[in-house]
mmCIF file as gemmi writes it, N, C-alpha and C atoms, coordinates in Angstrom:
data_model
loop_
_atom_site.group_PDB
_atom_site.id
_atom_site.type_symbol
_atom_site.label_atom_id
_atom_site.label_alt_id
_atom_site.label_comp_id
_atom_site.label_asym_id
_atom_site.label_entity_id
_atom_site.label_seq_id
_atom_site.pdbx_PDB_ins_code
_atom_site.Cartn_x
_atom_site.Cartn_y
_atom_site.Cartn_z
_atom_site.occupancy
_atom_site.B_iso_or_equiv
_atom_site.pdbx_formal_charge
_atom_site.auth_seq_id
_atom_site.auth_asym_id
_atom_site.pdbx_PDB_model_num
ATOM 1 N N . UNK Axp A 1 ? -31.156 20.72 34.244 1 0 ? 1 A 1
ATOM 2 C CA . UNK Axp A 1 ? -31.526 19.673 33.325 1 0 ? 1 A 1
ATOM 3 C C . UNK Axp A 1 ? -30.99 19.974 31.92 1 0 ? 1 A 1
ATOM 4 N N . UNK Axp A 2 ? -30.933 21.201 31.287 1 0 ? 2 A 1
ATOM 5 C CA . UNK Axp A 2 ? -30.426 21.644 30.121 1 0 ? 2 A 1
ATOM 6 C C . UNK Axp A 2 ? -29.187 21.166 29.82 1 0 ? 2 A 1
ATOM 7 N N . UNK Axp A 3 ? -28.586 21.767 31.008 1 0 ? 3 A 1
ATOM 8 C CA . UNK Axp A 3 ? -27.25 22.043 31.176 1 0 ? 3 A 1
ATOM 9 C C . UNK Axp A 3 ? -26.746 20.191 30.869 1 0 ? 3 A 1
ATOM 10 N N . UNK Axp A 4 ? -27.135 19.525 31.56 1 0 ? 4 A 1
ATOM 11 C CA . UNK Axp A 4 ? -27.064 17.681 32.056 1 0 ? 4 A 1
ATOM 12 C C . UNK Axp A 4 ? -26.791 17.348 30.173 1 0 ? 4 A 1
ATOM 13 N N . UNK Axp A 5 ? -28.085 17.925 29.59 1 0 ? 5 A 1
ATOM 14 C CA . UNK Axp A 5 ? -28.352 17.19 27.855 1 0 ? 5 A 1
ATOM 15 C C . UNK Axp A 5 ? -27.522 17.699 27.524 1 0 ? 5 A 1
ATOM 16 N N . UNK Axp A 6 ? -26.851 19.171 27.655 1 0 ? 6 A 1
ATOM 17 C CA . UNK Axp A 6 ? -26.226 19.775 26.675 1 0 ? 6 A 1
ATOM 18 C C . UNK Axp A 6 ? -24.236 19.234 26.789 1 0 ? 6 A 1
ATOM 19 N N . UNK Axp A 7 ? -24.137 19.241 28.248 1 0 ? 7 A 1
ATOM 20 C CA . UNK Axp A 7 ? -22.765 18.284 28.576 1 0 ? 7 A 1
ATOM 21 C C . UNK Axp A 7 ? -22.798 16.75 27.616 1 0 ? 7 A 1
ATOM 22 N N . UNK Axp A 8 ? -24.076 15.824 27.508 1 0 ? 8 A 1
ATOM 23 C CA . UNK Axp A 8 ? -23.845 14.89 27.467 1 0 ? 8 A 1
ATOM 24 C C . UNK Axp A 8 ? -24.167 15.16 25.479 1 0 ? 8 A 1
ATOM 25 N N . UNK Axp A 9 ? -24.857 15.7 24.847 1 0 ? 9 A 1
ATOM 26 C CA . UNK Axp A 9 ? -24.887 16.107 23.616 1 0 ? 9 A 1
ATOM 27 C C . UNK Axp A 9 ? -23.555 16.086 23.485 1 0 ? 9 A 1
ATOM 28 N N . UNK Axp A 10 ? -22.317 17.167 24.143 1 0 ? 10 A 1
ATOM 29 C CA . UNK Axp A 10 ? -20.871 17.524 23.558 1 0 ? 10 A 1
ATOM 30 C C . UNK Axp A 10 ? -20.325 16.567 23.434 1 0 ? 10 A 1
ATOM 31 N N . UNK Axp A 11 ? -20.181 15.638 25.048 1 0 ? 11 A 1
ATOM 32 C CA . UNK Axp A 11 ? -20.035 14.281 25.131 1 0 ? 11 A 1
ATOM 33 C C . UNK Axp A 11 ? -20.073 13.385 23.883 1 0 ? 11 A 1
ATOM 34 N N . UNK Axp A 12 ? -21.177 13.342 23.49 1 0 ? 12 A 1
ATOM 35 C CA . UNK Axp A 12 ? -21.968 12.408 22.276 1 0 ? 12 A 1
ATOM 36 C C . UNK Axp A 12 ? -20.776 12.358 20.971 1 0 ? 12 A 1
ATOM 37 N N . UNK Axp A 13 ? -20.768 14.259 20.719 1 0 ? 13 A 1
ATOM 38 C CA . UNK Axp A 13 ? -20.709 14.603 19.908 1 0 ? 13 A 1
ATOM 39 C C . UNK Axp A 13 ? -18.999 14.308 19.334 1 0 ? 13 A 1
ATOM 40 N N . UNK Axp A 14 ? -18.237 14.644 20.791 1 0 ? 14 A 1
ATOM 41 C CA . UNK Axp A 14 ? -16.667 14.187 20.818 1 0 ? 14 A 1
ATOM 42 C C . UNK Axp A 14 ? -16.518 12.452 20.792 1 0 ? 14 A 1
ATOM 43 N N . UNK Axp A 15 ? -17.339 11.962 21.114 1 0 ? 15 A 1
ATOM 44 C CA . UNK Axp A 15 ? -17.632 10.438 20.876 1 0 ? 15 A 1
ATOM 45 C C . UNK Axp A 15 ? -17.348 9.997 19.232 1 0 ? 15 A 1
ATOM 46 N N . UNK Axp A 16 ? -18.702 10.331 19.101 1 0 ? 16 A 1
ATOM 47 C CA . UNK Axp A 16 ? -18.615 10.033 17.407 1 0 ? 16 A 1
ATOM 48 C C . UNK Axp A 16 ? -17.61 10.691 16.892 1 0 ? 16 A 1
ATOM 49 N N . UNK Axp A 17 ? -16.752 11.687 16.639 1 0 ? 17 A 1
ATOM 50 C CA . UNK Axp A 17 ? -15.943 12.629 16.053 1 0 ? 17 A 1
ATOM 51 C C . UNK Axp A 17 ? -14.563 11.53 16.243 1 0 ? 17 A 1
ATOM 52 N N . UNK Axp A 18 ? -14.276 10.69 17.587 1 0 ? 18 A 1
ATOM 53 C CA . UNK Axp A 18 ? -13.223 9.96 17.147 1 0 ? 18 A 1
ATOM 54 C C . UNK Axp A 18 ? -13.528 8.984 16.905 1 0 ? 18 A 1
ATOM 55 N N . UNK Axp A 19 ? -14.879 8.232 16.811 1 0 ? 19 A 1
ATOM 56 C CA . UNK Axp A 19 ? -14.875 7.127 16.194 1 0 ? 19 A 1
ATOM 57 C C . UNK Axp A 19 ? -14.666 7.249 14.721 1 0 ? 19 A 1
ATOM 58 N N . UNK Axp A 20 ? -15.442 8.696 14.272 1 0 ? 20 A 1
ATOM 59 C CA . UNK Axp A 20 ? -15.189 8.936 13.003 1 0 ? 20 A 1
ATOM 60 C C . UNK Axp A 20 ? -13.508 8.617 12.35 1 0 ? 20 A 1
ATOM 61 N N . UNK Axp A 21 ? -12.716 9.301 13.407 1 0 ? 21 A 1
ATOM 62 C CA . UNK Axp A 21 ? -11.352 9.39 12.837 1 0 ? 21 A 1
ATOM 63 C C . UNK Axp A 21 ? -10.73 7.925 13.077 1 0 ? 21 A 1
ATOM 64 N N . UNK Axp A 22 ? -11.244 7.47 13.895 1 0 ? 22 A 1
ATOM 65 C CA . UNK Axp A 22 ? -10.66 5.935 14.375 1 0 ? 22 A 1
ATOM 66 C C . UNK Axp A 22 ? -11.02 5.113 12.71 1 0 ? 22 A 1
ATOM 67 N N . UNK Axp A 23 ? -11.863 5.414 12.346 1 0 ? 23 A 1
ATOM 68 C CA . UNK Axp A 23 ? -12.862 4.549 10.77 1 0 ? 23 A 1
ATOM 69 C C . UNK Axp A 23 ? -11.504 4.646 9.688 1 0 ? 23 A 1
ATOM 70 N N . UNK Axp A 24 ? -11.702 6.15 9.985 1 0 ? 24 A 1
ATOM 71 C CA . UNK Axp A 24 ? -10.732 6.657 8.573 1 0 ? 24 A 1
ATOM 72 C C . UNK Axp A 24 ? -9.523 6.065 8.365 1 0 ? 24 A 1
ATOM 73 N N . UNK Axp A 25 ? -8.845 5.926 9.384 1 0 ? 25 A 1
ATOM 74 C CA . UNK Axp A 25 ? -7.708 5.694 9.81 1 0 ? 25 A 1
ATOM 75 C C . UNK Axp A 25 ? -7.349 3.932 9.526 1 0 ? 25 A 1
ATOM 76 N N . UNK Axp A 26 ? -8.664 3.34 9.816 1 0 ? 26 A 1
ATOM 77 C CA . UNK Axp A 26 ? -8.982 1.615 10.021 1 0 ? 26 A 1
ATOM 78 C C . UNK Axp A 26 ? -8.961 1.857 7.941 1 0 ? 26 A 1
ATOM 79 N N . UNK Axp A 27 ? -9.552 2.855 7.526 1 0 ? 27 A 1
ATOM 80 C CA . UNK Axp A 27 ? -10.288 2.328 5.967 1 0 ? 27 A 1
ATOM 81 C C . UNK Axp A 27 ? -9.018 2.669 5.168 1 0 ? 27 A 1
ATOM 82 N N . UNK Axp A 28 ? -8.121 3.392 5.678 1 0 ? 28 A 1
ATOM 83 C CA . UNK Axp A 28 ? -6.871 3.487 4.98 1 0 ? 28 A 1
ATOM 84 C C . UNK Axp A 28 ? -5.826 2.773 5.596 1 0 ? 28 A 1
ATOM 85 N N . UNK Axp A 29 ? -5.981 1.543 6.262 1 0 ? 29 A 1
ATOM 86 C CA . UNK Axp A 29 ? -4.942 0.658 6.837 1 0 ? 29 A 1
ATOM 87 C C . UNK Axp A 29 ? -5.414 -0.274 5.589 1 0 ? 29 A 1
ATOM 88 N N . UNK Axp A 30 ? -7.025 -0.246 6.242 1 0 ? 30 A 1
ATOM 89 C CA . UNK Axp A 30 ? -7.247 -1.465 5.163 1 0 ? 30 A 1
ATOM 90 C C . UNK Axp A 30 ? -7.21 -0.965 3.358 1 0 ? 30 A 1
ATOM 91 N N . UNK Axp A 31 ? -7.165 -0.334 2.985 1 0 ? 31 A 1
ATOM 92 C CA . UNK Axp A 31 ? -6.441 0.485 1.336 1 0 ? 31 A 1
ATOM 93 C C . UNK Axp A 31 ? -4.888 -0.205 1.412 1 0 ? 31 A 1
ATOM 94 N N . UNK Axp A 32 ? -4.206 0.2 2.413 1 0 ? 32 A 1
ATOM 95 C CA . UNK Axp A 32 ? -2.598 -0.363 2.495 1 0 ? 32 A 1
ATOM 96 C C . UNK Axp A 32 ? -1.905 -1.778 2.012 1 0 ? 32 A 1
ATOM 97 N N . UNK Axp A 33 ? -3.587 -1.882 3.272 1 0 ? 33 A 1
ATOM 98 C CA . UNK Axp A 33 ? -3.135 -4.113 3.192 1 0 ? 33 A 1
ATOM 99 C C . UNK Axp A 33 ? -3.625 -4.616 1.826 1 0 ? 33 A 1
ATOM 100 N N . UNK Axp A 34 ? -4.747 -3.785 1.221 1 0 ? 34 A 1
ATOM 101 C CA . UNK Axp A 34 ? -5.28 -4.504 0.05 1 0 ? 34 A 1
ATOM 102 C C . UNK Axp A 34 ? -4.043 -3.806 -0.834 1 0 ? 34 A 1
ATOM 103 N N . UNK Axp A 35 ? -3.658 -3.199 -1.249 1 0 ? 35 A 1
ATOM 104 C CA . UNK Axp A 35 ? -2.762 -3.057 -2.192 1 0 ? 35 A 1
ATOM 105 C C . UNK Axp A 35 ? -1.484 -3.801 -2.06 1 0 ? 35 A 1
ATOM 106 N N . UNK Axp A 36 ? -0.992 -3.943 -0.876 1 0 ? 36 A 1
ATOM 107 C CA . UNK Axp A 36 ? 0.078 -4.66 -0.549 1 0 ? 36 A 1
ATOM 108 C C . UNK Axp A 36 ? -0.276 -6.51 -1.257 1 0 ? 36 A 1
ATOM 109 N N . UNK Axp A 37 ? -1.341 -6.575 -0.54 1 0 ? 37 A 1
ATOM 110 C CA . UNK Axp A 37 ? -1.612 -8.216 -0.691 1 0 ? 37 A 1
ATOM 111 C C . UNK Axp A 37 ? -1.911 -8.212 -2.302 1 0 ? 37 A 1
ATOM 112 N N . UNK Axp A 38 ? -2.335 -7.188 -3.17 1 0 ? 38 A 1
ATOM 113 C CA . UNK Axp A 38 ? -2.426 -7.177 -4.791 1 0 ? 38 A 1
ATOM 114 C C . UNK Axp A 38 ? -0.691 -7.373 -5.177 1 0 ? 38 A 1
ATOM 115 N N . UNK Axp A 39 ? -0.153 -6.534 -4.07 1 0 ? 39 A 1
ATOM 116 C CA . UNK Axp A 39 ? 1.322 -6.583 -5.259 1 0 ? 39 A 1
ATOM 117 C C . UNK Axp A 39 ? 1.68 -8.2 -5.257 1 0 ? 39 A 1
ATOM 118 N N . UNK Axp A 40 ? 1.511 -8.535 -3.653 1 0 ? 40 A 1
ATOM 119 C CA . UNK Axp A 40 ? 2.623 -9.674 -3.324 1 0 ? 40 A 1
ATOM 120 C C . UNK Axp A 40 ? 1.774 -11.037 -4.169 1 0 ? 40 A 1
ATOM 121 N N . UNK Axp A 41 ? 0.578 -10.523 -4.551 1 0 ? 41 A 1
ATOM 122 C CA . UNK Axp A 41 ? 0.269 -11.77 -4.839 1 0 ? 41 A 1
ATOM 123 C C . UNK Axp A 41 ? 0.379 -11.518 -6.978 1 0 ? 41 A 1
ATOM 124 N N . UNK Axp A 42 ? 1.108 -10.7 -6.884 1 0 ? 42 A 1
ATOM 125 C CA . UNK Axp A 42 ? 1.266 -10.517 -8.583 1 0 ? 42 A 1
ATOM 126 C C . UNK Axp A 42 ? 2.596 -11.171 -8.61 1 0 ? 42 A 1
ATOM 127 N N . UNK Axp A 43 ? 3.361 -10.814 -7.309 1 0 ? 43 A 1
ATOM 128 C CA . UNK Axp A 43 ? 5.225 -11.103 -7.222 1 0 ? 43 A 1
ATOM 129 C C . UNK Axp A 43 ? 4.838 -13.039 -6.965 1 0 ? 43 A 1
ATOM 130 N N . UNK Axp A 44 ? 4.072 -13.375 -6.121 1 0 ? 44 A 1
ATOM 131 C CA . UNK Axp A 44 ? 3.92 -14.725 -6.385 1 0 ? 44 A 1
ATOM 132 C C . UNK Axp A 44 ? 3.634 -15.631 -7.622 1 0 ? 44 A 1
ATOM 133 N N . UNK Axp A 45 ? 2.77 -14.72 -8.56 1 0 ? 45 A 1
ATOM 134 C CA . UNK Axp A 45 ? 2.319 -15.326 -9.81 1 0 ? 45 A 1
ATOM 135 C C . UNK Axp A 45 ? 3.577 -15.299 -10.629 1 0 ? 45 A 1
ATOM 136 N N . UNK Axp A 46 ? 4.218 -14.079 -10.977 1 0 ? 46 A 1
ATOM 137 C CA . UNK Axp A 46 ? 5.665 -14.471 -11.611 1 0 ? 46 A 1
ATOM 138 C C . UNK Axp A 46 ? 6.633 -14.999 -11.018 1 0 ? 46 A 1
ATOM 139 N N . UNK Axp A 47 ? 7.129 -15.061 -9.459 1 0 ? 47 A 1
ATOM 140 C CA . UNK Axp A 47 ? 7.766 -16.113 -9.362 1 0 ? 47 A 1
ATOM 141 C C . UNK Axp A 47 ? 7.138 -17.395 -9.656 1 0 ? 47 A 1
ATOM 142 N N . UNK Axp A 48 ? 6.15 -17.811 -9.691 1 0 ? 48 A 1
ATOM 143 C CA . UNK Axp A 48 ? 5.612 -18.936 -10.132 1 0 ? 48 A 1
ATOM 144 C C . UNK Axp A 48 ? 5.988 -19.006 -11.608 1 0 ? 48 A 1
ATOM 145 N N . UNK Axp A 49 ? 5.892 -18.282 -12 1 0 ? 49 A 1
ATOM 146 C CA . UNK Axp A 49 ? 5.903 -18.403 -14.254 1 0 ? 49 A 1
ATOM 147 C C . UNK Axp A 49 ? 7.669 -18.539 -13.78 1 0 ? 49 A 1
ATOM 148 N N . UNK Axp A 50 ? 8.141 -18.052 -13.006 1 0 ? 50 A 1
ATOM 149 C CA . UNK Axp A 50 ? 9.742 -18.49 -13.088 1 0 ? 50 A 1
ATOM 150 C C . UNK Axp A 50 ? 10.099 -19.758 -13.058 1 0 ? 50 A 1
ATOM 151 N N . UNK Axp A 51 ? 9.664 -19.98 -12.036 1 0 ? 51 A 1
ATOM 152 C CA . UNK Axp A 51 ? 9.903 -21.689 -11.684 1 0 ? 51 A 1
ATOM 153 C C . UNK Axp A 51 ? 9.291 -22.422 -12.495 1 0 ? 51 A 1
ATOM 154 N N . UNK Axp A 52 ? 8.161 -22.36 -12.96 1 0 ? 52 A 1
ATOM 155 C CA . UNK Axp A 52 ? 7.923 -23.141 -14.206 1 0 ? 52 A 1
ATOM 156 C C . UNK Axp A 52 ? 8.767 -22.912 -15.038 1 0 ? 52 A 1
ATOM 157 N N . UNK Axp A 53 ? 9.029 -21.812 -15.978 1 0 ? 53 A 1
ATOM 158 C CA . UNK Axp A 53 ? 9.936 -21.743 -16.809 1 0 ? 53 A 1
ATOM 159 C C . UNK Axp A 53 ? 11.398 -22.427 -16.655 1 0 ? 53 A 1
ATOM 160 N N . UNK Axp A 54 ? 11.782 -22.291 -15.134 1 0 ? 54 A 1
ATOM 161 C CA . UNK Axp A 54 ? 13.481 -22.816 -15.233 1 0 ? 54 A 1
ATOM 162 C C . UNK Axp A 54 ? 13.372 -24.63 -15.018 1 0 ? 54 A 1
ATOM 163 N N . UNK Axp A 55 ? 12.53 -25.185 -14.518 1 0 ? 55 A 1
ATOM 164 C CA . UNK Axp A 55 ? 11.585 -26.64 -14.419 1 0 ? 55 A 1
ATOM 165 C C . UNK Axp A 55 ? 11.573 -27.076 -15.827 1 0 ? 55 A 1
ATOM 166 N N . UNK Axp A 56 ? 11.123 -26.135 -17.052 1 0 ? 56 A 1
ATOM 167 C CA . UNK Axp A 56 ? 10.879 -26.51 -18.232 1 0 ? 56 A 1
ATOM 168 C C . UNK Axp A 56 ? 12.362 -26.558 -19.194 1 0 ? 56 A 1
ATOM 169 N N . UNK Axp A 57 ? 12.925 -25.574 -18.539 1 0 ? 57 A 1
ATOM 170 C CA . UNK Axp A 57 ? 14.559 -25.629 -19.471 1 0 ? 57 A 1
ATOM 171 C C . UNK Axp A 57 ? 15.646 -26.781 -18.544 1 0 ? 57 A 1
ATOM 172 N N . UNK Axp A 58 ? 15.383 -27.023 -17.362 1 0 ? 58 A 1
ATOM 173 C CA . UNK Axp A 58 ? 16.176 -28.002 -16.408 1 0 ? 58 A 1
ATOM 174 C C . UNK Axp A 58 ? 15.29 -29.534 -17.179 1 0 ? 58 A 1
ATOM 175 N N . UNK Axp A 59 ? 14.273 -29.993 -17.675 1 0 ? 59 A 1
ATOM 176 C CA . UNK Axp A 59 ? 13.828 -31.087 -18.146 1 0 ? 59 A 1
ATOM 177 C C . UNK Axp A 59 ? 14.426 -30.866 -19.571 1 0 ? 59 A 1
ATOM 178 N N . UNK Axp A 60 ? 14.312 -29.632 -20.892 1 0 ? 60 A 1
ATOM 179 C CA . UNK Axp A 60 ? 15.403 -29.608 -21.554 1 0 ? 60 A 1
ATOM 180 C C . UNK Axp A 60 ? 16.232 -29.71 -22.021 1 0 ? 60 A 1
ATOM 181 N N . UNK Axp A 61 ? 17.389 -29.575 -20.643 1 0 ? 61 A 1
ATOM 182 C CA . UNK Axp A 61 ? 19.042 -29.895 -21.135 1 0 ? 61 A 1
ATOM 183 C C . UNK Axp A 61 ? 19.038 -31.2 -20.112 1 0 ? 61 A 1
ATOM 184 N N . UNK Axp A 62 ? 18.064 -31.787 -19.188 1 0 ? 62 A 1
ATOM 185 C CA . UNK Axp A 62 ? 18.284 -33.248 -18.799 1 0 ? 62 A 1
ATOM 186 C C . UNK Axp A 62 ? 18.686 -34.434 -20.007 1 0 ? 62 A 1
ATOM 187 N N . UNK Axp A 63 ? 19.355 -35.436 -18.91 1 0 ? 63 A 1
ATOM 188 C CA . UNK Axp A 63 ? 20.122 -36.126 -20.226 1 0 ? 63 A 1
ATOM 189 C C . UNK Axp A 63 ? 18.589 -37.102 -20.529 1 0 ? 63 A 1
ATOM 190 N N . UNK Axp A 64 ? 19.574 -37.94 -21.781 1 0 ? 64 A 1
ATOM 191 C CA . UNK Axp A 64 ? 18.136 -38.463 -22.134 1 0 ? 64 A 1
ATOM 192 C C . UNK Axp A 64 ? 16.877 -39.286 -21.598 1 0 ? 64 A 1
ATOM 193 N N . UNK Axp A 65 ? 17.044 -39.7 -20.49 1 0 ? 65 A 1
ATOM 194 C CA . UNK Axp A 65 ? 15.688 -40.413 -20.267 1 0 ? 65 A 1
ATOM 195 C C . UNK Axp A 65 ? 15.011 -39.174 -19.203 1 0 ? 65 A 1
ATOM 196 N N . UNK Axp A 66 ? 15.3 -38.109 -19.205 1 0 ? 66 A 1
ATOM 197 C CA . UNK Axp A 66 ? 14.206 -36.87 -18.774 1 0 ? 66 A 1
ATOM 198 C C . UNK Axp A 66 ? 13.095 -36.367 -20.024 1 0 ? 66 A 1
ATOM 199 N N . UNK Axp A 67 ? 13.088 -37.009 -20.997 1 0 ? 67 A 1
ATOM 200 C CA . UNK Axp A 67 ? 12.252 -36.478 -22.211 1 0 ? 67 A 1
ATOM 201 C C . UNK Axp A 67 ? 10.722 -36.457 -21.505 1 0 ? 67 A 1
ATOM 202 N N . UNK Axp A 68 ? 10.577 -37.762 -21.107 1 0 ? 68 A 1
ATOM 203 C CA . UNK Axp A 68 ? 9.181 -37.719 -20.973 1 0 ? 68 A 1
ATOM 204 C C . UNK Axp A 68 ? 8.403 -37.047 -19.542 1 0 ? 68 A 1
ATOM 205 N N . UNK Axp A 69 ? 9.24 -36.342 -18.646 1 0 ? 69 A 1
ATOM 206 C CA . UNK Axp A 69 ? 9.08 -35.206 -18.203 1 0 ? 69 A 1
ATOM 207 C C . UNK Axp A 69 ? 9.151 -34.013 -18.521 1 0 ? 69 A 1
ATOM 208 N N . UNK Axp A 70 ? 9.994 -33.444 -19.848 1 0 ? 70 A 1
ATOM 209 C CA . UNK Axp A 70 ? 9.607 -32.639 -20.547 1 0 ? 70 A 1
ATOM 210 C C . UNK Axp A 70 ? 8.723 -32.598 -21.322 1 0 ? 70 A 1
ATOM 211 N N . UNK Axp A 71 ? 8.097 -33.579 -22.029 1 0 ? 71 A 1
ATOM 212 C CA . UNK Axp A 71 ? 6.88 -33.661 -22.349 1 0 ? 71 A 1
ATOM 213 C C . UNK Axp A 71 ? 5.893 -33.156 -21.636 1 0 ? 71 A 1
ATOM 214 N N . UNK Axp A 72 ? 5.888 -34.096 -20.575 1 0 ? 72 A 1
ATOM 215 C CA . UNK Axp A 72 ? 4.608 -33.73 -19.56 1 0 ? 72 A 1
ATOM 216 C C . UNK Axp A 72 ? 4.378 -31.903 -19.306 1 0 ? 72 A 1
ATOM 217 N N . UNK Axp A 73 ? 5.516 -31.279 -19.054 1 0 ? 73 A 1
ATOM 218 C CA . UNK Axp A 73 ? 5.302 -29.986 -18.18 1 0 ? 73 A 1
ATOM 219 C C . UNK Axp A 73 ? 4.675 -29.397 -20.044 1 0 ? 73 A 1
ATOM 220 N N . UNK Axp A 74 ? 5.731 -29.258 -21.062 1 0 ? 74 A 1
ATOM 221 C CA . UNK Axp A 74 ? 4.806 -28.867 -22.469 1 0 ? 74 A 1
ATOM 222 C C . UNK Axp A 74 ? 3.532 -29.394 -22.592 1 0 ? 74 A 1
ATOM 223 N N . UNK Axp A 75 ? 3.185 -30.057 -22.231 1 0 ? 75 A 1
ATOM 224 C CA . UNK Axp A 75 ? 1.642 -30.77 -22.538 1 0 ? 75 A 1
ATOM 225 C C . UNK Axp A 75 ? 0.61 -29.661 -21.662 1 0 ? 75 A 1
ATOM 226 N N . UNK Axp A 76 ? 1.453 -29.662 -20.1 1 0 ? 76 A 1
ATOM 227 C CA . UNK Axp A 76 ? 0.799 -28.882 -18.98 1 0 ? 76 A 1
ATOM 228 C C . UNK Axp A 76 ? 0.809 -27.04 -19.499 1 0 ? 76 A 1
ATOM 229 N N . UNK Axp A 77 ? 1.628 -26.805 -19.9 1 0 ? 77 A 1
ATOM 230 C CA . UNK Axp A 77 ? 1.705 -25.317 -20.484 1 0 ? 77 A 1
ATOM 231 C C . UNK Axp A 77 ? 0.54 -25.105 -21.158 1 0 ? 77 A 1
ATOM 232 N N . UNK Axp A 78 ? 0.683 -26.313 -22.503 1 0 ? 78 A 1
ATOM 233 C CA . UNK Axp A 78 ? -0.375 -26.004 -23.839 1 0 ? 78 A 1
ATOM 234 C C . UNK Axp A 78 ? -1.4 -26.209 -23.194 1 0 ? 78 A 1
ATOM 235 N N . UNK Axp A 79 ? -1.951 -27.025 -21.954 1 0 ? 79 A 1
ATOM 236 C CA . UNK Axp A 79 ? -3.005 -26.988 -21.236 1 0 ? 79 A 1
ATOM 237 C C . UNK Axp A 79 ? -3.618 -25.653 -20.848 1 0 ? 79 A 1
ATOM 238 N N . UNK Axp A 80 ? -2.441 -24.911 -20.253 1 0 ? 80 A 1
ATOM 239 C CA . UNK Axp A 80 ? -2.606 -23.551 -19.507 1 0 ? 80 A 1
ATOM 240 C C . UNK Axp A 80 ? -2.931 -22.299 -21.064 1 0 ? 80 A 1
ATOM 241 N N . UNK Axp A 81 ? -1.817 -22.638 -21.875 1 0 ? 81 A 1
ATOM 242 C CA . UNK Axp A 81 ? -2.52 -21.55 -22.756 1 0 ? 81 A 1
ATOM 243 C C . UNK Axp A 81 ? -3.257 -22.209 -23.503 1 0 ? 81 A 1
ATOM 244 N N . UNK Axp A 82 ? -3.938 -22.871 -23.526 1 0 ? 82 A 1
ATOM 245 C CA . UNK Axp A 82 ? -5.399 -23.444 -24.419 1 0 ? 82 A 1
ATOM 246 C C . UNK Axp A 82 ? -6.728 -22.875 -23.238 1 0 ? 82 A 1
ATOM 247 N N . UNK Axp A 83 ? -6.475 -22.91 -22.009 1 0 ? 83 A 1
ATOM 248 C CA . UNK Axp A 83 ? -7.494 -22.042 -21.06 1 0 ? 83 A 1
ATOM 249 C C . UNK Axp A 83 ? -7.547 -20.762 -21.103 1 0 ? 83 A 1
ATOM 250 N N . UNK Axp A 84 ? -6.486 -20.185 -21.269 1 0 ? 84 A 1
ATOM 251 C CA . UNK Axp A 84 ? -6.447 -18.685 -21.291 1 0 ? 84 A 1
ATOM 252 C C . UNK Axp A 84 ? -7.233 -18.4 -22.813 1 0 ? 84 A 1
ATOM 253 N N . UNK Axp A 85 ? -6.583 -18.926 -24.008 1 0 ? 85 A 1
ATOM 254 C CA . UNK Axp A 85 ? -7.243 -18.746 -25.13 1 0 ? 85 A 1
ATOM 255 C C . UNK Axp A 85 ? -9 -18.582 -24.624 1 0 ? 85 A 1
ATOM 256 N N . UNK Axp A 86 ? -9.024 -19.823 -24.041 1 0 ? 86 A 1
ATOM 257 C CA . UNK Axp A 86 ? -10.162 -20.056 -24.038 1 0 ? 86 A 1
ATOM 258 C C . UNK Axp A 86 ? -11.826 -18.7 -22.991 1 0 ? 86 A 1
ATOM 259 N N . UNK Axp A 87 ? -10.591 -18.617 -21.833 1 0 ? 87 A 1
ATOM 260 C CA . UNK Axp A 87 ? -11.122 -17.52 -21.922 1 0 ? 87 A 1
ATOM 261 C C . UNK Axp A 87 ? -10.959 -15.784 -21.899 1 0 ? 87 A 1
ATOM 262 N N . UNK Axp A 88 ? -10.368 -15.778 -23.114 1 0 ? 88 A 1
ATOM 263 C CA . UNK Axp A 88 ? -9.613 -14.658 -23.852 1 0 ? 88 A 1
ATOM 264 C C . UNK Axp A 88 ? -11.03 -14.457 -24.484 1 0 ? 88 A 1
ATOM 265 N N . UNK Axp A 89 ? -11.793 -15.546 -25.04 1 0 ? 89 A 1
ATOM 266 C CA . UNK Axp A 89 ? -12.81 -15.817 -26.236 1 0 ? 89 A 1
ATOM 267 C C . UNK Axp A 89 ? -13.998 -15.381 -25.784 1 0 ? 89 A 1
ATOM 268 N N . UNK Axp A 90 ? -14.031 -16.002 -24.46 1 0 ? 90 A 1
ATOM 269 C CA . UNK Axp A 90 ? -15.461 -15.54 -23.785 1 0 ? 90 A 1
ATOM 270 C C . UNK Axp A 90 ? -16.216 -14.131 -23.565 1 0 ? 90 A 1
């Protein structure tokens, strides 16, 4: 009977020991993916400020009846930095 607990104790014990390592292994995949998905989503935000920016110089040098689409996207900017100001303040 000893012998039965003490097999199934080791048992137990090699059990948990790779679930342990199975965790570690899962908590530094997931460290990987979260840093990865931080970069790609920083590389999305400036390609985004790109394309706005080249959107804003392509309305720009458009000939003249593009003005009032350049308007609009400047209106939309001063929108964007009047929010940030705004909560810069807070």
């Amino acid at each position: 009977m000893l012998e039965y607990l003490h097999r199934n104790f080791e048992r137990l014990v090699a059990l948990y020991e790779a679930e342990r390592e199975e965790n570690a292994s899962l908590r530094s995949r997931v460290e990987t993916a979260t840093a990865d998905c931080k970069t790609l989503r920083e590389r999305i935000a400036e390609l985004e400020r790109q394309i706005d920016n080249l959107r804003l110089a392509e309305a720009f040098s458009a000939p003249e009846g593009g003005n009032g689409e350049a308007r609009l996207r400047v209106d939309r900017l001063i929108r964007e930095i009047d929010k940030c100001i705004s909560l810069l303040e807070k």
